[in-house]
Structures are given as structure tokens and as C-alpha cells.
C-alpha positions as a Markdown table, in Angstrom:
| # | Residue | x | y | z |
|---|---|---|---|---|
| 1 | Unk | -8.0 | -3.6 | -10.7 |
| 2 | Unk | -10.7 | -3.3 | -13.8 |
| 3 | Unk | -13.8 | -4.8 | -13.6 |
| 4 | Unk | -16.5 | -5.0 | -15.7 |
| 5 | Unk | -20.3 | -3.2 | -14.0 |
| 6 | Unk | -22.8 | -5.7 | -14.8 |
| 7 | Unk | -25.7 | -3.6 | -14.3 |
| 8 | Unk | -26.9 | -0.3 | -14.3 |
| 9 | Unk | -25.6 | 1.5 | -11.0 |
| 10 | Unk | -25.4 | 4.8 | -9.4 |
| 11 | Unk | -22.0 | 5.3 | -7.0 |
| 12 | Unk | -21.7 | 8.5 | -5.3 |
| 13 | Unk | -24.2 | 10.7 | -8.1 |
| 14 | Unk | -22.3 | 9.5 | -11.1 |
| 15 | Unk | -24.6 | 7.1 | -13.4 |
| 16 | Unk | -22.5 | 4.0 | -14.9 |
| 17 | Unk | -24.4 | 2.5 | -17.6 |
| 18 | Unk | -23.6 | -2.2 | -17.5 |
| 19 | Unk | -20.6 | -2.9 | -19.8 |
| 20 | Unk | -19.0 | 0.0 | -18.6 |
| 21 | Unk | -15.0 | -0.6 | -17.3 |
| 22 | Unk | -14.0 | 0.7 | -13.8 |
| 23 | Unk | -10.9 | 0.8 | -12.2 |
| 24 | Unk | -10.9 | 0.3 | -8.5 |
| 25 | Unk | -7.7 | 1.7 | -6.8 |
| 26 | Unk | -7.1 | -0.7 | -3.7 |
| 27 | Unk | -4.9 | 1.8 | -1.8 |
| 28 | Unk | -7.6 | 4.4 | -2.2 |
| 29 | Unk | -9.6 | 2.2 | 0.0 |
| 30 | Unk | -6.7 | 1.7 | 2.3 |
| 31 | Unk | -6.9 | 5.9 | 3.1 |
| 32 | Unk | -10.9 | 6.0 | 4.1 |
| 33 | Unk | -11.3 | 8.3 | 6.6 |
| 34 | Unk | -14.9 | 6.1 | 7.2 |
| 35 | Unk | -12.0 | 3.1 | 8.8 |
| 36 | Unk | -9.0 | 5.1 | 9.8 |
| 37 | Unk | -8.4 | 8.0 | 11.9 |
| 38 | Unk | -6.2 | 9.7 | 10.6 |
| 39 | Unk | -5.9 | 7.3 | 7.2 |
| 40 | Unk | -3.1 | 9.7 | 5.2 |
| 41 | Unk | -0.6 | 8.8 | 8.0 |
| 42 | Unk | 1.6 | 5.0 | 8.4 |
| 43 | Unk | 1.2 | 4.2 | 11.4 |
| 44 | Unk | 1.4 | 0.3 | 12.5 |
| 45 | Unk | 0.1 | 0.9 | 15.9 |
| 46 | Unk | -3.2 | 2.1 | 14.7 |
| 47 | Unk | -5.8 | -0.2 | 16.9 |
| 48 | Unk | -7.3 | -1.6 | 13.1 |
| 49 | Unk | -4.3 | -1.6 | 11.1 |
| 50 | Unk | -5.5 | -5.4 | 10.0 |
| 51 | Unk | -8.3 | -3.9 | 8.5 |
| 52 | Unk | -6.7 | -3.3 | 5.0 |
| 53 | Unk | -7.3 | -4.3 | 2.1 |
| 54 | Unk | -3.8 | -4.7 | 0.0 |
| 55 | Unk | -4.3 | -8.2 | -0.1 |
| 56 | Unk | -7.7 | -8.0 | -1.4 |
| 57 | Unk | -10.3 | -9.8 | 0.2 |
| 58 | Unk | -13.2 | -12.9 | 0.2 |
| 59 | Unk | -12.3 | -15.1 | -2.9 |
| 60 | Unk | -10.4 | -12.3 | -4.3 |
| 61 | Unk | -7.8 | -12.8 | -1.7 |
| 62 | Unk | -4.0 | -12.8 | -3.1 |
| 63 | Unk | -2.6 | -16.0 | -3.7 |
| 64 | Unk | 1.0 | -15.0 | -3.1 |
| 65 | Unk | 0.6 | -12.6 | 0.0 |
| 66 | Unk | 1.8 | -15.1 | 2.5 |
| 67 | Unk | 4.6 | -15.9 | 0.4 |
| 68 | Unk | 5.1 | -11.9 | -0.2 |
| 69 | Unk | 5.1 | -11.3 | 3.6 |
| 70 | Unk | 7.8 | -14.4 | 4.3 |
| 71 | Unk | 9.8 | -12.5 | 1.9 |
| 72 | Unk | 9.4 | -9.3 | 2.9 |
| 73 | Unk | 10.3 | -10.3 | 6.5 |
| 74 | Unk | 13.5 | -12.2 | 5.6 |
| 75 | Unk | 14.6 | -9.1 | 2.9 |
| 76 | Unk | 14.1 | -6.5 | 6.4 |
| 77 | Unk | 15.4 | -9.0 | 8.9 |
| 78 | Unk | 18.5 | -9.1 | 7.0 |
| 79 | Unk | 18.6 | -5.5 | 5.8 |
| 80 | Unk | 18.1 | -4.3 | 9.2 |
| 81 | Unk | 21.0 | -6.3 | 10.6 |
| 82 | Unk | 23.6 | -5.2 | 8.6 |
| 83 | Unk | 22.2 | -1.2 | 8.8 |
| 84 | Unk | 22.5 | 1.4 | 11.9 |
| 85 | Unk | 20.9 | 4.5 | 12.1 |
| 86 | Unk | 18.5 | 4.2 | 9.0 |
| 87 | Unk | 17.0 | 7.4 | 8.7 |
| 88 | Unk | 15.3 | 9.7 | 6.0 |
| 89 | Unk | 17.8 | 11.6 | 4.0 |
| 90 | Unk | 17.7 | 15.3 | 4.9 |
| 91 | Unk | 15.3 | 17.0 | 2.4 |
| 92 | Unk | 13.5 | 14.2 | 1.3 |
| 93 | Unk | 10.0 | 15.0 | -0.4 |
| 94 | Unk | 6.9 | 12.6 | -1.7 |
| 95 | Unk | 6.8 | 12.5 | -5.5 |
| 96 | Unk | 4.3 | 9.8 | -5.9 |
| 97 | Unk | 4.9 | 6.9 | -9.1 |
| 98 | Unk | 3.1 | 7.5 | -12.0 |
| 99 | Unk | 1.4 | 4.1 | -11.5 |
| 100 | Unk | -2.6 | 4.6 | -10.8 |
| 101 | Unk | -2.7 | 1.3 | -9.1 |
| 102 | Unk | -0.5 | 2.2 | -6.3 |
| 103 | Unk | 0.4 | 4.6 | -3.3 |
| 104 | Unk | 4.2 | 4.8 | -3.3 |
| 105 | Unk | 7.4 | 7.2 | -3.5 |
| 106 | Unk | 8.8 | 7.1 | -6.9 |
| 107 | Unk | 12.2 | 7.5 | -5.0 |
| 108 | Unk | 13.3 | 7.0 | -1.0 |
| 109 | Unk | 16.4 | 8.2 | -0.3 |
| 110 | Unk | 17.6 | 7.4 | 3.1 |
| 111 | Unk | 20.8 | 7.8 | 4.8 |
| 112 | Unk | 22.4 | 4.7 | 7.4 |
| 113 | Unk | 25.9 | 3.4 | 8.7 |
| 114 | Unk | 26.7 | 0.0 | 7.8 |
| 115 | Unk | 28.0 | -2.5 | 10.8 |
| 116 | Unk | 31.0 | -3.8 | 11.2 |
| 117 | Unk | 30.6 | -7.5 | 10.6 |
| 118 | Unk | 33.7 | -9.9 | 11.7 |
């Protein structure tokens, strides 16, 4: 996200003059070691793992992420059921996107045996 500083500020030493653009990188935020233990490893179990902020938060919260997690949970429920033994393929690496906005794998290979289906 850009936004516009409105006044003079100081974050972390640096000096940013008003008018100036900054881009704020939501997932950076959602890897502070200040929140999460551990905060370069997913893990779901993690005692705060509500205490993200993909979805942005206060009145900047996103519109569409109750619709995006209904969709998400029908796309996996039915993935999921037609998939056994889903599972990293063997020699799979991280090569993050190019996209400064987000935290992802520019490619997931994975390996699985479909089920029978009658």
C-alpha cells in the first residue's frame, strides 16, 4: 500500500520529509518477531495466529475478505476431496514473486494421487 506522510516524521533514524510516498508492505508486518515467535515459519497453531494483519485493519479493513475466505474454503474443501497424499514435490525450493506487495512462492510444485470417484 502507498500512502502519502502528512507530516514531518522520523521512523526508525530515517527522516521523511510531509509529501513524501511510502510503501507499507502488509506481509512485512505479518513476520514481526515483536508478535510472533518464530514469525518466518506458517504455522496455524501458533496461540495468536488471529493477530494478522492481511486483511488490514480499523476502517482500512478489506471489504472482500469474508467473501475471499468463503471462497477459499469452498476452492480447498473441494480440492482436498478429490486429492490423496498432497505433499511437496521432492526438491522444491522458495523463489519468492517479484511482487513487493506480497510474501509468496512464484511456483509450488506439489505431488498427489487423485481418488477414485464412482
Amino acid at each position: 500500500m502507498t500512502r502519502m506522510v502528512t507530516e514531518d516524521t522520523t521512523v526508525h533514524g530515517a527522516q521523511v520529509p510531509a509529501g513524501s510516498a511510502v510503501l507499507l508492505v502488509i506481509g512485512a508486518a505479518d513476520r514481526d518477531r515483536a508478535v510472533f515467535d518464530r514469525a518466518d515459519e506458517f504455522d496455524l497453531d501458533r496461540a495468536n495466529v488471529n493477530d494478522h494483519l492481511s486483511w488490514g485493519h480499523g476502517i482500512h479493513y478489506c471489504l472482500g475478505a469474508r467473501l475471499a475466505r468463503i471462497e477459499a474454503r469452498m476452492a480447498l474443501e473441494r480440492l482436498l476431496a478429490r486429492l490423496d497424499d498432497i505433499r511437496l514435490s521432492p526438491g522444491q525450493t522458495f523463489e519468492p514473486s517479484a511482487s513487493p506487495a506480497h510474501i509468496a512462492p512464484r511456483e509450488l510444485h506439489i505431488t498427489f494421487r487423485g481418488r477414485a470417484h464412482g
